[in-house]
PDB file of N, CA, C and O in Angstrom, chain B, residues numbered from 101:
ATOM      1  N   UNK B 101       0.818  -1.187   0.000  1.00  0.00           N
ATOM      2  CA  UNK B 101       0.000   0.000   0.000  1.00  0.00           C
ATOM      3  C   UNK B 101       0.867   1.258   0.000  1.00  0.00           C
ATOM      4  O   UNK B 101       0.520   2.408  -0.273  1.00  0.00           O
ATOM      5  N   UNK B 102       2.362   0.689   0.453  1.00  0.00           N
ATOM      6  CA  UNK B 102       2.976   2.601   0.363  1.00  0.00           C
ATOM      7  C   UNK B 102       3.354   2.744  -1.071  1.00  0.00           C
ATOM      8  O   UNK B 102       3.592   3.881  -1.477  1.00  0.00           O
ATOM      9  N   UNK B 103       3.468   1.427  -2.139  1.00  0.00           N
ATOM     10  CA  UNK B 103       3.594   1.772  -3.113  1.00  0.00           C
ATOM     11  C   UNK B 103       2.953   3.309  -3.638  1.00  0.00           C
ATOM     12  O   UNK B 103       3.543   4.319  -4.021  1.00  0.00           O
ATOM     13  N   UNK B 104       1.071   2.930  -3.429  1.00  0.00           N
ATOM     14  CA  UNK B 104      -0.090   3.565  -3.831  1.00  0.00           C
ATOM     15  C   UNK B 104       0.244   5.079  -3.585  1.00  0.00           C
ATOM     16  O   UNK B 104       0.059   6.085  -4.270  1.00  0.00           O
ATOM     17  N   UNK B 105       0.884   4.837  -2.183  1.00  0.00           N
ATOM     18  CA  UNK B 105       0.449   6.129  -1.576  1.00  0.00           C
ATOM     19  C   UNK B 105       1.766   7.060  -2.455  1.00  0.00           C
ATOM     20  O   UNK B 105       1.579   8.098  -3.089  1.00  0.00           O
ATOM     21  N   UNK B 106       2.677   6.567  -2.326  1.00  0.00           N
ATOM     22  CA  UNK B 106       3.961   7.305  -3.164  1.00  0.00           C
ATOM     23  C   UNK B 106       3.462   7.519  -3.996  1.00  0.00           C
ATOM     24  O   UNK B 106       3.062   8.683  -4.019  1.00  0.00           O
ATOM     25  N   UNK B 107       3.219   6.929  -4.851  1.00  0.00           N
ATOM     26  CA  UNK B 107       2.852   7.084  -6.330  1.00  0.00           C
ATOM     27  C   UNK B 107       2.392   8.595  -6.045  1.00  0.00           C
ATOM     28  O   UNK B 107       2.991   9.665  -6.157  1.00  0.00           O
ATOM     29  N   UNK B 108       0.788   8.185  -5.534  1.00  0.00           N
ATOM     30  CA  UNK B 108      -0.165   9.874  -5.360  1.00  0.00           C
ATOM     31  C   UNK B 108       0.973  10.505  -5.209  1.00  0.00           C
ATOM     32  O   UNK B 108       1.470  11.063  -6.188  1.00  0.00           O
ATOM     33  N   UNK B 109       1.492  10.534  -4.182  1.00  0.00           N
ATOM     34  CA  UNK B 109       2.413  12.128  -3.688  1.00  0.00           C
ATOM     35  C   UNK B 109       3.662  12.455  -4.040  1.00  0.00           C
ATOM     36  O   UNK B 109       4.170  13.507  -3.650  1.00  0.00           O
ATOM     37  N   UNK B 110       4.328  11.551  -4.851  1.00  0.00           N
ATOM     38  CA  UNK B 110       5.658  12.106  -5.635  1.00  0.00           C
ATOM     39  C   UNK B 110       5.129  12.252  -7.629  1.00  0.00           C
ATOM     40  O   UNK B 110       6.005  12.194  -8.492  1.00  0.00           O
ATOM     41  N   UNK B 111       4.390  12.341  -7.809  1.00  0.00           N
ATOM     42  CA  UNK B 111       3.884  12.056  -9.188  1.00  0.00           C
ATOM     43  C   UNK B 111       4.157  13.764 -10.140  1.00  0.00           C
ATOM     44  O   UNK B 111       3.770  14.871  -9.765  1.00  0.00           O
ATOM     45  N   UNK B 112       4.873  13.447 -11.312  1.00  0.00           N
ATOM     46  CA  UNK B 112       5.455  15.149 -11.330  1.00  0.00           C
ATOM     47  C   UNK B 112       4.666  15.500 -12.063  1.00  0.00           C
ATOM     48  O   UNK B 112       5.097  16.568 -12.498  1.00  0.00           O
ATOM     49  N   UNK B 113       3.199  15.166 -12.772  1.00  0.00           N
ATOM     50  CA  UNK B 113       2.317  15.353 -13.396  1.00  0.00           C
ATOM     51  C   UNK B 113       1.229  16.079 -12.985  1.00  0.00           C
ATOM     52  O   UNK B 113       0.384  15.600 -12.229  1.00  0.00           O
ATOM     53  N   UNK B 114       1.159  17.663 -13.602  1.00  0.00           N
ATOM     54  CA  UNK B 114       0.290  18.333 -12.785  1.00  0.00           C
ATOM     55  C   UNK B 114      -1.039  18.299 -13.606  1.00  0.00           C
ATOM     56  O   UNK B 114      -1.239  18.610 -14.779  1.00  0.00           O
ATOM     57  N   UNK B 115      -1.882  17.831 -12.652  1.00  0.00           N
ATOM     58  CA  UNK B 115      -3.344  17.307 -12.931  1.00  0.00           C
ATOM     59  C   UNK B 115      -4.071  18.057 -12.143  1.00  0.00           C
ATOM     60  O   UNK B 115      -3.489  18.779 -11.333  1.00  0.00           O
ATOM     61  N   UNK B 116      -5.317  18.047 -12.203  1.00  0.00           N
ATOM     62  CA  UNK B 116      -6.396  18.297 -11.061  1.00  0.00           C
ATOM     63  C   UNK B 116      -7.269  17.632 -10.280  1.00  0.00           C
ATOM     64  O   UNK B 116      -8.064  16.737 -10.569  1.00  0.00           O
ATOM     65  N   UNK B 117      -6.992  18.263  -9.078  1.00  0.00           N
ATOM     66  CA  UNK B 117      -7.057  17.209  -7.781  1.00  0.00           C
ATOM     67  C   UNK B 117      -7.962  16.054  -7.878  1.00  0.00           C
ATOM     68  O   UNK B 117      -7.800  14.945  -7.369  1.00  0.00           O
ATOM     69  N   UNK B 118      -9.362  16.654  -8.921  1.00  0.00           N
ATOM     70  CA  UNK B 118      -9.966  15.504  -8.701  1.00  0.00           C
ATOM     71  C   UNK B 118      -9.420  14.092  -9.443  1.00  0.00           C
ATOM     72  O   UNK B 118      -9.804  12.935  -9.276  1.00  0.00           O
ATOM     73  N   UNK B 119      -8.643  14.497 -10.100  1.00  0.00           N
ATOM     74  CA  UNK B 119      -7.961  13.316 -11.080  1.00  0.00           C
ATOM     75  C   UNK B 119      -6.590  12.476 -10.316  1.00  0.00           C
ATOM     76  O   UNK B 119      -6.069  11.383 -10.538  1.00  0.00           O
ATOM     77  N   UNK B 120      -6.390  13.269  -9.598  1.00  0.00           N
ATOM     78  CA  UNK B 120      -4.511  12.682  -8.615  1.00  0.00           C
ATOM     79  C   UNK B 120      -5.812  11.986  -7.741  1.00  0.00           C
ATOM     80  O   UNK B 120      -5.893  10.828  -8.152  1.00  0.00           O
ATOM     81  N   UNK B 121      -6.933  12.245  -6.628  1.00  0.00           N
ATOM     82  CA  UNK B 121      -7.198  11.064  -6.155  1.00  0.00           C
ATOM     83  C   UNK B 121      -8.562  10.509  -6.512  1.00  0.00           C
ATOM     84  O   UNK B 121      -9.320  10.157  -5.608  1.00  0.00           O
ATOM     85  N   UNK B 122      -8.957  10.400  -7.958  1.00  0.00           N
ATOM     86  CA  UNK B 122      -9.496   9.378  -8.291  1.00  0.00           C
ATOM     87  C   UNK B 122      -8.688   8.311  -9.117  1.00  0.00           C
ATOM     88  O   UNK B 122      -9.239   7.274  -9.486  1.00  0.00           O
ATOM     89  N   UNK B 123      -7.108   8.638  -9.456  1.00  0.00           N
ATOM     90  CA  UNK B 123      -6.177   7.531  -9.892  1.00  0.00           C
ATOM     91  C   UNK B 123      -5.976   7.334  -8.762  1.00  0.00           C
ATOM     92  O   UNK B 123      -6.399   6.179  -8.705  1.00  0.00           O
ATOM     93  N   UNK B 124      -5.487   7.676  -7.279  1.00  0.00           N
ATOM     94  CA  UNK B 124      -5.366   6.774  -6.353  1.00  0.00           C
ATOM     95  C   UNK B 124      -6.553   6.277  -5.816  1.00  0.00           C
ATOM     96  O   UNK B 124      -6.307   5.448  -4.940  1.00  0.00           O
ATOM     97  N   UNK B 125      -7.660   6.445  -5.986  1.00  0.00           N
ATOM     98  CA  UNK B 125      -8.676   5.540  -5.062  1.00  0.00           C
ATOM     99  C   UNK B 125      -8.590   4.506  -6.801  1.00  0.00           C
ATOM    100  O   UNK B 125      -9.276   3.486  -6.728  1.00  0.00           O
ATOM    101  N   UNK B 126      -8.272   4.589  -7.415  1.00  0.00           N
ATOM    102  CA  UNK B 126      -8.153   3.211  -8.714  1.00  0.00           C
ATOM    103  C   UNK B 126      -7.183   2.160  -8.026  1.00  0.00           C
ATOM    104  O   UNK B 126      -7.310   0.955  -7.806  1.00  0.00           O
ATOM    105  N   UNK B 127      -6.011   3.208  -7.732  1.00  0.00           N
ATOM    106  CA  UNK B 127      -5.011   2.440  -7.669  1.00  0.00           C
ATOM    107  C   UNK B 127      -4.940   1.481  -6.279  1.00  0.00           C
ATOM    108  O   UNK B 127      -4.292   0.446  -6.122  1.00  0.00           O
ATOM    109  N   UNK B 128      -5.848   2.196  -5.302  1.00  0.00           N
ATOM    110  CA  UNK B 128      -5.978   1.670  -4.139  1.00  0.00           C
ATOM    111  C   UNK B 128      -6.779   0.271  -3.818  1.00  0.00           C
ATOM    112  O   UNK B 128      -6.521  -0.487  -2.883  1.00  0.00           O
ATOM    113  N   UNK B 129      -7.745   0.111  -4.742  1.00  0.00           N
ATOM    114  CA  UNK B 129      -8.841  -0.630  -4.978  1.00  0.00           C
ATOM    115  C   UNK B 129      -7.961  -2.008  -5.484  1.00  0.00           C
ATOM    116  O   UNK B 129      -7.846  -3.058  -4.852  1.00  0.00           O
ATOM    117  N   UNK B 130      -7.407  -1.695  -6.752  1.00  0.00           N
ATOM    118  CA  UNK B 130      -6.253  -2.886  -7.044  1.00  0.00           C
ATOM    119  C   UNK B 130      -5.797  -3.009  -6.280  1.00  0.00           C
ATOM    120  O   UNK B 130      -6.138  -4.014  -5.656  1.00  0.00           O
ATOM    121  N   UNK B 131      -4.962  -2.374  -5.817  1.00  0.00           N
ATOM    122  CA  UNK B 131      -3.728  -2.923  -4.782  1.00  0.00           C
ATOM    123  C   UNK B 131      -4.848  -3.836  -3.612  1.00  0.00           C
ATOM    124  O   UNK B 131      -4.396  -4.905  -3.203  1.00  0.00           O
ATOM    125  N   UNK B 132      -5.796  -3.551  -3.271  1.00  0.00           N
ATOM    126  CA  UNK B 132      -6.302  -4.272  -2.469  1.00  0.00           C
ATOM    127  C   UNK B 132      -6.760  -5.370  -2.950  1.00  0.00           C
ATOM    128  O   UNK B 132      -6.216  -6.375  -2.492  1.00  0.00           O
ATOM    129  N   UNK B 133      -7.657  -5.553  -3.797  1.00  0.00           N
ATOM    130  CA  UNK B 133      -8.182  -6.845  -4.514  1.00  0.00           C
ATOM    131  C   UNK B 133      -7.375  -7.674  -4.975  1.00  0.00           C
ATOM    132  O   UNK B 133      -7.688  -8.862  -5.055  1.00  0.00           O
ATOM    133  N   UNK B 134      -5.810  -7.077  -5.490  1.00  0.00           N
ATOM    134  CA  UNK B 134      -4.670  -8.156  -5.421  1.00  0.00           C
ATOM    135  C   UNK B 134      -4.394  -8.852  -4.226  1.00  0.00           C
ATOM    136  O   UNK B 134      -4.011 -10.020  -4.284  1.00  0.00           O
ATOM    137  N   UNK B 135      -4.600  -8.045  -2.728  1.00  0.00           N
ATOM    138  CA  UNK B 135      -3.401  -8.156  -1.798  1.00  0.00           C
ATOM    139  C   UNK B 135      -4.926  -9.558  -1.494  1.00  0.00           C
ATOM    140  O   UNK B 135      -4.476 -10.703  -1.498  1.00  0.00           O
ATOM    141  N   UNK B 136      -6.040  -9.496  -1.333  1.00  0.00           N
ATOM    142  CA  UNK B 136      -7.097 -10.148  -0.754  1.00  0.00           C
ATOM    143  C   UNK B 136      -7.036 -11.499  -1.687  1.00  0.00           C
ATOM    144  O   UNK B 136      -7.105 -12.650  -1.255  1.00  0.00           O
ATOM    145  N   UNK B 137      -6.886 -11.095  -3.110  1.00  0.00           N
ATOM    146  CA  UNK B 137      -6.733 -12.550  -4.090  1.00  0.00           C
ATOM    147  C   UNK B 137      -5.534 -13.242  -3.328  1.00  0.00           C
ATOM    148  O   UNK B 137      -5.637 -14.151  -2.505  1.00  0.00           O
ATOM    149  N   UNK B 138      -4.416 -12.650  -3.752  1.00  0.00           N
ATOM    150  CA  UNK B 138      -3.678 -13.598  -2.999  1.00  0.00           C
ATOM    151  C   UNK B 138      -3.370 -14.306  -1.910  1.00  0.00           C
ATOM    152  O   UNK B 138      -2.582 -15.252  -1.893  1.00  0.00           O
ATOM    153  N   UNK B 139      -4.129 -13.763  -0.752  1.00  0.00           N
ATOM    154  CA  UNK B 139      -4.240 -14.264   0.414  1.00  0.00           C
ATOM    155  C   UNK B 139      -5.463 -15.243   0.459  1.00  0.00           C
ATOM    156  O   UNK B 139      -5.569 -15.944   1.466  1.00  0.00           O
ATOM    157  N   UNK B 140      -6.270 -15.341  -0.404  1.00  0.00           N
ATOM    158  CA  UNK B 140      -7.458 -16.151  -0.872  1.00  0.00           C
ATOM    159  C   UNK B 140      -8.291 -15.839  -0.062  1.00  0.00           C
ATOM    160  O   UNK B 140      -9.091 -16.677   0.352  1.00  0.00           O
ATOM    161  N   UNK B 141      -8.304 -14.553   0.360  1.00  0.00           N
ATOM    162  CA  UNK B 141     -10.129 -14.155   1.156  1.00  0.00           C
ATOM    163  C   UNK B 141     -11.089 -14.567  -0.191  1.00  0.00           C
ATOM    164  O   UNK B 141     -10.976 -14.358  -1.399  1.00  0.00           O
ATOM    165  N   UNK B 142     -12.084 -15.257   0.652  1.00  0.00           N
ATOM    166  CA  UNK B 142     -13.467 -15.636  -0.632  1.00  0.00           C
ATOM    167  C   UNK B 142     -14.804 -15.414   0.336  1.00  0.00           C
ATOM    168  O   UNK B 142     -14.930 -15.727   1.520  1.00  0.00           O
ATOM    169  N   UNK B 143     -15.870 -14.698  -0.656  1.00  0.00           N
ATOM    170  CA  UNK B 143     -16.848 -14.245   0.251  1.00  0.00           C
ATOM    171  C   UNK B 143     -17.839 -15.802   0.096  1.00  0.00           C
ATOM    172  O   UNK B 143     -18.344 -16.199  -0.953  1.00  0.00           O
ATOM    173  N   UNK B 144     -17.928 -16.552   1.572  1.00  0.00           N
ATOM    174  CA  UNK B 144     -18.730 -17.353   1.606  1.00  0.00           C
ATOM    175  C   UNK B 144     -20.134 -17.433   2.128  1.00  0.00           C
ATOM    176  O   UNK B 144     -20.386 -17.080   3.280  1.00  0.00           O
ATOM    177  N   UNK B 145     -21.218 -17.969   1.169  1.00  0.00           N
ATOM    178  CA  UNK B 145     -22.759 -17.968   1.600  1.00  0.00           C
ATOM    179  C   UNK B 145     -22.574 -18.801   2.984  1.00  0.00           C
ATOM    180  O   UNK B 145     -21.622 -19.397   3.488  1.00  0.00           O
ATOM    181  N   UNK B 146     -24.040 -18.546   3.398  1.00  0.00           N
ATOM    182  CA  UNK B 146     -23.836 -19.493   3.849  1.00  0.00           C
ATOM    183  C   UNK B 146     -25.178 -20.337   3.390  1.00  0.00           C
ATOM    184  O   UNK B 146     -26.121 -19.847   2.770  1.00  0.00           O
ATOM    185  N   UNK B 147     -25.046 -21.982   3.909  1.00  0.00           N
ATOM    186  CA  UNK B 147     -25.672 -22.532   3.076  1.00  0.00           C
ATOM    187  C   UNK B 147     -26.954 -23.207   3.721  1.00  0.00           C
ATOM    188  O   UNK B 147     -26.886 -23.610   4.883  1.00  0.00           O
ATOM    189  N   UNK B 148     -28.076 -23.331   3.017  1.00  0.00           N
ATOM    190  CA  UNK B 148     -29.680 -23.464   3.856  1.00  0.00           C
ATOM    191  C   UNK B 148     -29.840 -25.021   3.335  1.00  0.00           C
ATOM    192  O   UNK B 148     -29.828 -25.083   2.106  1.00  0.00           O
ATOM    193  N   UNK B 149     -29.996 -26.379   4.046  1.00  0.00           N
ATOM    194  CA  UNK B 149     -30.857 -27.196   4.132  1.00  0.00           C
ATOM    195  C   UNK B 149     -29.992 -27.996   3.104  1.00  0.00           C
ATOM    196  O   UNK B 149     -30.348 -28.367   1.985  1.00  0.00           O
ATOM    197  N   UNK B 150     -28.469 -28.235   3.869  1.00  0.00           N
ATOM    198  CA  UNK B 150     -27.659 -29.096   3.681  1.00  0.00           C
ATOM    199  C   UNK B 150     -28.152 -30.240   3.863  1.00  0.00           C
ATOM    200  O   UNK B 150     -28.823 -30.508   4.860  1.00  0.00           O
ATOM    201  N   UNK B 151     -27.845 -31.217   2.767  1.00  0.00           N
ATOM    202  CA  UNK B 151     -28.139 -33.171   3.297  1.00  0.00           C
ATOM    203  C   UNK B 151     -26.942 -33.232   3.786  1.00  0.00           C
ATOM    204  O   UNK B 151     -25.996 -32.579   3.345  1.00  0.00           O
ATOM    205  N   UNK B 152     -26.877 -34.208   4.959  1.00  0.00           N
ATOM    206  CA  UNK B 152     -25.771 -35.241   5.308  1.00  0.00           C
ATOM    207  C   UNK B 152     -26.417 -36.762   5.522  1.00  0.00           C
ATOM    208  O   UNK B 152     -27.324 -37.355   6.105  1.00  0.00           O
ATOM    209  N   UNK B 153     -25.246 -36.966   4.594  1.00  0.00           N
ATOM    210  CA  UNK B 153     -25.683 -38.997   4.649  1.00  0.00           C
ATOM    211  C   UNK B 153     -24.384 -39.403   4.958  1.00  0.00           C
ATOM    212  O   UNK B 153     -23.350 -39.130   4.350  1.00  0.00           O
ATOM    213  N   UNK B 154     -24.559 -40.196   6.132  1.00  0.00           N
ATOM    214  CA  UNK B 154     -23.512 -40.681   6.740  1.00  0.00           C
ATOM    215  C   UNK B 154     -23.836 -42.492   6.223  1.00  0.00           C
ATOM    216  O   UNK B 154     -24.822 -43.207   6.405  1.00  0.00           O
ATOM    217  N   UNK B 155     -22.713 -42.712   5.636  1.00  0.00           N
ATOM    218  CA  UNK B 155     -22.862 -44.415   5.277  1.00  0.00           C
ATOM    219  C   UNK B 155     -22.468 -45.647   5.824  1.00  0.00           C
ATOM    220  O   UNK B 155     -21.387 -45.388   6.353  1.00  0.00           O
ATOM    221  N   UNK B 156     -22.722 -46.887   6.013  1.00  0.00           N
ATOM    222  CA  UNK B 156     -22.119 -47.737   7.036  1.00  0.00           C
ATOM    223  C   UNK B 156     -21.650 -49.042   5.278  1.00  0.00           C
ATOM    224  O   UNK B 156     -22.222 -49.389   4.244  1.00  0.00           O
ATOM    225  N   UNK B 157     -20.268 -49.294   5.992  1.00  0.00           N
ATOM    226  CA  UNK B 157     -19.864 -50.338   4.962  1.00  0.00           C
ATOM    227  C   UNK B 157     -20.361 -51.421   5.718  1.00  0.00           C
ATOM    228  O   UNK B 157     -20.089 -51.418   6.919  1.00  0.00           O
ATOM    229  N   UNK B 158     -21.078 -52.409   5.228  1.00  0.00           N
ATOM    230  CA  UNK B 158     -21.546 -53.774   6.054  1.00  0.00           C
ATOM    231  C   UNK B 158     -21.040 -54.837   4.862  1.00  0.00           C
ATOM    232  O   UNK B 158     -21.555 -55.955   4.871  1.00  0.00           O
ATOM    233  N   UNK B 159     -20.041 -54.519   3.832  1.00  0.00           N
ATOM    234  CA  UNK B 159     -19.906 -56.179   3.085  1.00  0.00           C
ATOM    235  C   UNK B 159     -19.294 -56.786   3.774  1.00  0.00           C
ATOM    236  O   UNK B 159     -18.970 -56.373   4.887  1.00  0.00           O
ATOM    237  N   UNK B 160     -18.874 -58.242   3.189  1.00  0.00           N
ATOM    238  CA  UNK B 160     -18.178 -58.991   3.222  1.00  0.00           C
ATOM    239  C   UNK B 160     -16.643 -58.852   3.600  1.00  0.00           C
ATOM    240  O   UNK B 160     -16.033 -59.576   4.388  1.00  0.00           O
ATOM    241  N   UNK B 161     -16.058 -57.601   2.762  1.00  0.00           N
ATOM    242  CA  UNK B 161     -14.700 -57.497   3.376  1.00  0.00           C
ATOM    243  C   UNK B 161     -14.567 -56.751   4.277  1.00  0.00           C
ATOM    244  O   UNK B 161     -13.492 -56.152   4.254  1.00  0.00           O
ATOM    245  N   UNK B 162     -15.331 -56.482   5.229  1.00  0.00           N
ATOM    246  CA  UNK B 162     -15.176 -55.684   6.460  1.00  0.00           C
ATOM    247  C   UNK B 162     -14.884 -56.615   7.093  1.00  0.00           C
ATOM    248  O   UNK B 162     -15.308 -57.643   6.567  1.00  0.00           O
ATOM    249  N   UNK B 163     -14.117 -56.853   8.389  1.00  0.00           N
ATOM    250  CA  UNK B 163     -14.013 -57.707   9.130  1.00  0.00           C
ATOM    251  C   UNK B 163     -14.917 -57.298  10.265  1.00  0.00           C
ATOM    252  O   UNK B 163     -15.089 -56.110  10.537  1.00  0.00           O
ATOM    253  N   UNK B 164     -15.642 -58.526  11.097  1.00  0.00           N
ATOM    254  CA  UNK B 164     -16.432 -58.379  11.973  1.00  0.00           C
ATOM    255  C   UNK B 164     -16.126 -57.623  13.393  1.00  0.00           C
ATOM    256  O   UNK B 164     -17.172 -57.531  14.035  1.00  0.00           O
ATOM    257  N   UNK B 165     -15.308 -57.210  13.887  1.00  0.00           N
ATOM    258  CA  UNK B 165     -14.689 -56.647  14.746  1.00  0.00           C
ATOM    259  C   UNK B 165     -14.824 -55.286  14.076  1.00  0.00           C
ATOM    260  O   UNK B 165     -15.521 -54.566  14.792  1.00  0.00           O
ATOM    261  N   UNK B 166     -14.435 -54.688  13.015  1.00  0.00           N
ATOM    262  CA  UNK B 166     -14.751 -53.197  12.515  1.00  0.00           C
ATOM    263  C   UNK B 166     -15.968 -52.598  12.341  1.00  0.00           C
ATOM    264  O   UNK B 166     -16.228 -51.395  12.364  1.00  0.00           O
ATOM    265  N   UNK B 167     -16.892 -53.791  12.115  1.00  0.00           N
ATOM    266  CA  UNK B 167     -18.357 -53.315  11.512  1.00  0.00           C
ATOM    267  C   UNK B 167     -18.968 -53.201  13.420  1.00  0.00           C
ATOM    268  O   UNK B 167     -20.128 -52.791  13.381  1.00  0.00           O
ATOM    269  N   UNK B 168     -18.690 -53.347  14.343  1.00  0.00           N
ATOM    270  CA  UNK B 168     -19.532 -53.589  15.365  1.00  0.00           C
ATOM    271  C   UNK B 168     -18.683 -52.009  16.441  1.00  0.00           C
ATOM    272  O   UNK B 168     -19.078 -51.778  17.583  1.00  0.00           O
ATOM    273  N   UNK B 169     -17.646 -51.218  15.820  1.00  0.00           N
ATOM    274  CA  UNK B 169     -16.853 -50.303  16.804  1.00  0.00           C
ATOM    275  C   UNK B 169     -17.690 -49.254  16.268  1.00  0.00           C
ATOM    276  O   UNK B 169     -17.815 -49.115  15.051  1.00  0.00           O
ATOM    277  N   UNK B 170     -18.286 -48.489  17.128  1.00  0.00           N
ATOM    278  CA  UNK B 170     -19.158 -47.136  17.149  1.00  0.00           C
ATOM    279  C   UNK B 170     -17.998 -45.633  17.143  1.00  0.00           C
ATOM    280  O   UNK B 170     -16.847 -45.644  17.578  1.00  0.00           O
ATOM    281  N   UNK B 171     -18.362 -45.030  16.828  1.00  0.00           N
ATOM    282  CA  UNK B 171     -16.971 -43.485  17.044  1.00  0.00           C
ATOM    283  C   UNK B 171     -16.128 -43.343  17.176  1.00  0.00           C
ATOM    284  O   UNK B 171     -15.622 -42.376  17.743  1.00  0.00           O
ATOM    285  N   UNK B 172     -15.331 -44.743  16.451  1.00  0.00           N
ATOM    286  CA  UNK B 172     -13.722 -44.721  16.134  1.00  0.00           C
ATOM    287  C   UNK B 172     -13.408 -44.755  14.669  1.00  0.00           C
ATOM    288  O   UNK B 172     -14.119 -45.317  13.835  1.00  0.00           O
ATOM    289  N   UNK B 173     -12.420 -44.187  14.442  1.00  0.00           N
ATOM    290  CA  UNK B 173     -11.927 -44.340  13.072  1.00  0.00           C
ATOM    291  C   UNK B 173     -10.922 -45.385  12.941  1.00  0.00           C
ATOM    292  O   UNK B 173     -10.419 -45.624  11.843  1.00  0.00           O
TER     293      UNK B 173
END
């Protein structure tokens, strides 16, 4: 971000004001939406009337001792 801010305030291009900080609120906006991409902020829903199906293996190659242990992995 001090990139941004240098930029605005050493820039030898004489413009008018409203133009020096509407290129920095541009430039500020990138610099942020880069700094947030790369850190992988992601805006998450949240989510209504999820299924969960929890499954039980009962074949043959389970051995009988595994199929009968409750809340162990």
């Amino acid at each position: 971000m001090g990139w941004v801010i240098w930029q605005t305030l050493k820039t030898g291009v004489d413009t008018a004001p409203w133009r020096r900080w509407t290129a920095f609120a541009l430039r500020l906006a990138i610099a942020l939406a880069l700094v947030f991409a790369l850190a992988g902020l992601r805006w998450l829903k949240p989510l209504e009337g999820v299924n969960v199906f929890f499954l039980l293996d009962r074949s043959d190659s389970i051995p009988p001792n595994n199929k009968s242990r409750r809340g162990s992995t």
